[in-house]
N, C-alpha and C positions, 0 to 999 in steps of 0.2 A: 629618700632613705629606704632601705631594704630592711627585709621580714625580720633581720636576726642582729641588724646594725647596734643595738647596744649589747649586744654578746659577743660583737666581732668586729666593731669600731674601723673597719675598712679604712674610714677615711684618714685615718693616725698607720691602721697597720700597711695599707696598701703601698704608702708612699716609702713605711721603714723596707720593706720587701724590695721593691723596685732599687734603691739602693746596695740590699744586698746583695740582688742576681743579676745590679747590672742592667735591666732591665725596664724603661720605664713602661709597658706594656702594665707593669702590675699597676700602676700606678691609676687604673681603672679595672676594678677589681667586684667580683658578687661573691656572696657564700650561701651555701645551701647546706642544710643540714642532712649528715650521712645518717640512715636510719639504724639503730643496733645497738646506740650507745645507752649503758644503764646506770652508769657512774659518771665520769666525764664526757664531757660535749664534744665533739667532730664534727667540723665543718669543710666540705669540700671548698676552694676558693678557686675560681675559676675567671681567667683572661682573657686576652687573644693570643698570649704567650703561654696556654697552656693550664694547667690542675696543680695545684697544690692543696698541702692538708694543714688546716691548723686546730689543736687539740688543747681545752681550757674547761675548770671544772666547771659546774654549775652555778648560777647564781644562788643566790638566798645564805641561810649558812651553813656551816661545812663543819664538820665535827674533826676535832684535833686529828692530824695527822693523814687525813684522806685526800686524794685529787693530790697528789703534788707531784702537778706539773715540771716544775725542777730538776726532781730525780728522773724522772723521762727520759727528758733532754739529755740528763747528763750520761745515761747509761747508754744511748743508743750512738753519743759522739764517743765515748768509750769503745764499744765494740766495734766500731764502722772498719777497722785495721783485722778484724777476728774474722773465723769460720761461720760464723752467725751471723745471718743475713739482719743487718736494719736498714730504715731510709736514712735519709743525709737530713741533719737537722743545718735549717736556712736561718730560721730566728726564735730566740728564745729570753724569754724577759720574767724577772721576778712581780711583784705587786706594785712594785713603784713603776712598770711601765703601761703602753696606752690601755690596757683592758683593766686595770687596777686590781690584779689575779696573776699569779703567775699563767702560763701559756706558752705554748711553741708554735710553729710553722716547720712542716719537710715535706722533704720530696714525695711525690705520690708516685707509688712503685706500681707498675702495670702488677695486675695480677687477681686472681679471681680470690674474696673473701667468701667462701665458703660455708653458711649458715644452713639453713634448712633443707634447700635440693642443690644437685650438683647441676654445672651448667650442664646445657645440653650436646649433649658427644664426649661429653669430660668423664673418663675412666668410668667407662659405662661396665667394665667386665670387673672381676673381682681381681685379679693382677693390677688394676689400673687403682682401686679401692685400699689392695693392700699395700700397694708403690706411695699413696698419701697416709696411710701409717707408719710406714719405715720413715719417710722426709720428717714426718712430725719428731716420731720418737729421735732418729738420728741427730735432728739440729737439739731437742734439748740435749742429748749426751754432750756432743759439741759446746753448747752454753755452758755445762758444768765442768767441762777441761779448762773453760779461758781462766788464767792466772789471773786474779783480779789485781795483786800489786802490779802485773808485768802493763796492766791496760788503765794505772792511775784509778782503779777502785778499791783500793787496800781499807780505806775510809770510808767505804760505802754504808759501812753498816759493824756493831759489836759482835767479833767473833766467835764469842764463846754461847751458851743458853738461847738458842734461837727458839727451839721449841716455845720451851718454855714461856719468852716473852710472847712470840705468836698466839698461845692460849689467854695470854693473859689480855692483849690488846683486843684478842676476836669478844670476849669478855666483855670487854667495856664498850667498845662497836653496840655490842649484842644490849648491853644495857641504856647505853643512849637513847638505842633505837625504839627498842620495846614501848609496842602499847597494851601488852598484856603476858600473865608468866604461860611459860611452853615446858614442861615439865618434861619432854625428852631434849631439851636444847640445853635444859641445866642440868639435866644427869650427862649428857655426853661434856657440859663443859666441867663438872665437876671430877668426872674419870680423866680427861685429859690432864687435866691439873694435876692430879696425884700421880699420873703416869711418868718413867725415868725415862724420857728418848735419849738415847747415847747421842755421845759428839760426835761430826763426823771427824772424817783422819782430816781435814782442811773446809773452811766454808768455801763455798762456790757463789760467782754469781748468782740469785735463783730472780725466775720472773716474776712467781706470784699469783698468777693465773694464767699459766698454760695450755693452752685447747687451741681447737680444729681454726675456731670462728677468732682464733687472735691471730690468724697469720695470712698471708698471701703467697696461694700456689702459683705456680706459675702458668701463663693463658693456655699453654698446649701439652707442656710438660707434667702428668701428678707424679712423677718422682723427686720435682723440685720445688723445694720453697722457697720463697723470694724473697720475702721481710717475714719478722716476727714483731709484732705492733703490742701496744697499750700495756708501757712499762712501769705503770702508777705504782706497785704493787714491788718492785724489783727491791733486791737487797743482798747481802752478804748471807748466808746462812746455806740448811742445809738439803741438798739438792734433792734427798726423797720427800721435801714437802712439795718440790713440783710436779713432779712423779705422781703423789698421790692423788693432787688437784688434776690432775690428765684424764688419772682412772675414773673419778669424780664424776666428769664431765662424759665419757666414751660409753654414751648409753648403749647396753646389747636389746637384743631382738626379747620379746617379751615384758622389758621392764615398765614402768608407769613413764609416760610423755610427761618431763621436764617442762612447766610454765615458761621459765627466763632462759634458759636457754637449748638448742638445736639438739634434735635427737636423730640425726641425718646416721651418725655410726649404726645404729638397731635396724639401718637397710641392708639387706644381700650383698653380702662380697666383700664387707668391711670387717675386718679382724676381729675378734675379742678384746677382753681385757687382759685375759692371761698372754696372748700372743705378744703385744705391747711390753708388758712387762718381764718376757725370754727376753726379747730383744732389747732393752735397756740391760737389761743385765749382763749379758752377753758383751753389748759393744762397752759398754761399760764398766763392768768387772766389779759394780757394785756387791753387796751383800744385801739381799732385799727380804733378809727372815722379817726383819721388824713392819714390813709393809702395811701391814695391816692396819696398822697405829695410827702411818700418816692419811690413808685413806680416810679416817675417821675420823682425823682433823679437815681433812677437805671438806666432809659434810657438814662440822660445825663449822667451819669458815664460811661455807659458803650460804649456810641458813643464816648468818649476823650480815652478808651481804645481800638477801633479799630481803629482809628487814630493815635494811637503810636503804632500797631502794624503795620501797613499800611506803616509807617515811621520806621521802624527798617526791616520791610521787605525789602523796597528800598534800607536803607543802606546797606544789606547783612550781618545780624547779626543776624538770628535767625536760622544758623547750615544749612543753604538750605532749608529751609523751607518757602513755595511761597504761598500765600493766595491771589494772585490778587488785580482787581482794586477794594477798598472797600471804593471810594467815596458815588454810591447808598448806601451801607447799612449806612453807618453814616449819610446818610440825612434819611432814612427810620427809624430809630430806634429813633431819636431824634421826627418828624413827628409825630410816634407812640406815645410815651411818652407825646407830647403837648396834642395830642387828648383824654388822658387816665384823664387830670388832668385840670381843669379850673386855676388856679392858684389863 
């Protein structure tokens, strides 16, 4: 039996895979786990016929409404007809099949995941740097034009009050999680709450957590993106909260290094934040006065998301994987965020 076999039950998924590709090569199958993941698990699955990916939350327990698997799946066999690059999902099961979790299986898209350094000879110059900020910015414009009735995601999610429900859900994330009060985590969630974000003119697809390190450039190309991955997060609603999670994540030159995640943009030759944001507006025709607002929910979103992993670390459910005390960065990131937005 292999390292991860009761997290990836091979010997149940192998044989359903080989079925579905046709293939019985899968039908002797290993998985190694892809490192980077801080909420759902990734495992590489590897053959003589080849890689594939299969993505399932963590064990232990799972707080209402996170990891779901499901919606993944279904958004990325949604898009696969769109301008928005995803993989091809191969299998995909609720809790009643062999991992007793929901989970998928897709295709693994060649392509460089981009985290901390760039590969080596990979848009070494600042044209090459700023060609992988146009792809980023460009395909989410792209995401936020697909017609979600036209693509069978009309249902995805409640049209109307997104914000709003988002403050409220990051809210209770944030209170589940908590092992202690953060007194700039409840003044930024308190100002959100009383804050009016307007409707958009239609909800768009959004992903939820968009950045550098959720996607796949392509091996020789930085002006192309290959796949956009880890849909946990996707929904109906409205498209400047992805926008503002981007700005979020797009550390500049100077700022404090980010604990949980890459701060590879604060190198030479990688755009700003204001640059990123002409350029959505531009190809997009957005109105981005209100910007500021969602930026400041990307900071309390994503402080309630280092506190559940903080708290899934503790419990020992994220496969051995250890990220420390990450009380300072949830008070730092929230801090940030007040300072970014008067309310």
């Amino acid at each position: 039996m292999g390292e991860f076999d009761d997290l990836t039950r091979l010997d149940l998924v192998g044989p359903l895979l080989a079925d579905a590709v046709g293939d019985d090569a899968w039908r002797g199958v290993e998985a190694r786990l892809i490192a980077g993941g801080k909420s759902n698990l990734t495992f590489e699955l590897v053959s003589a016929a080849g890689s594939m990916v299969l993505r399932r939350p963590p064990s232990g327990h799972i707080l209402r409404g996170a990891h779901d698997m499901s919606r993944e799946a279904r958004v990325q066999k949604a898009l696969m007809g769109t301008d928005v690059p995803v993989a091809r999902i191969l299998l995909a099961f609720d809790e009643s099949g062999p991992l007793q979790v929901p989970f998928y299986v897709m295709q693994k898209v060649e392509g460089h995941a981009i985290r901390d350094t760039l590969p080596p000879g990979y848009a070494e110059d600042g044209a090459g740097r700023v060609a992988i900020a146009d792809a980023l910015v460009d395909t989410l414009v792209e995401l936020h034009a697909v017609d979600p009735d036209a693509v069978g995601l009309g249902d995805f999610g409640r049209r109307q009050g997104f914000m709003a429900r988002q403050v409220r859900t990051w809210t209770r994330q944030w209170e589940a999680s908590k092992t202690a009060e953060v007194e700039a985590v409840s003044e930024l969630a308190r100002r959100l709450a009383a804050y009016l974000f307007a409707e958009p003119a239609r909800p768009s697809v959004v992903h939820g957590d968009y950045r550098l390190d959720n996607v796949l450039m392509h091996p020789s190309d930085p002006s192309c993106l290959r796949a956009v991955l880890d849909w946990e997060l996707s929904t109906l609603g409205d498209p400047l909260a992805d926008l503002g999670m981007l700005l979020f994540y797009w550390t500049q030159p100077g700022e404090p290094v980010p604990i949980l995640t890459p701060a590879l943009t604060a190198e030479a030759g990688f755009p700003d934040r204001a640059y990123l944001t002409e350029r959505y507006a531009r190809r997009s025709g957005a109105d981005l006065s209100d910007l500021p607002a969602y930026v400041a929910y990307a900071h309390f979103k994503f402080a309630a998301i280092a506190q559940g992993i903080a708290a899934r670390t503790a419990a020992g459910v994220m496969a051995g994987q250890d990220f420390g005390d990450l009380s300072l960065e949830v008070e730092r990131i929230a801090t940030e965020g007040l300072s970014m937005w008067r309310g």
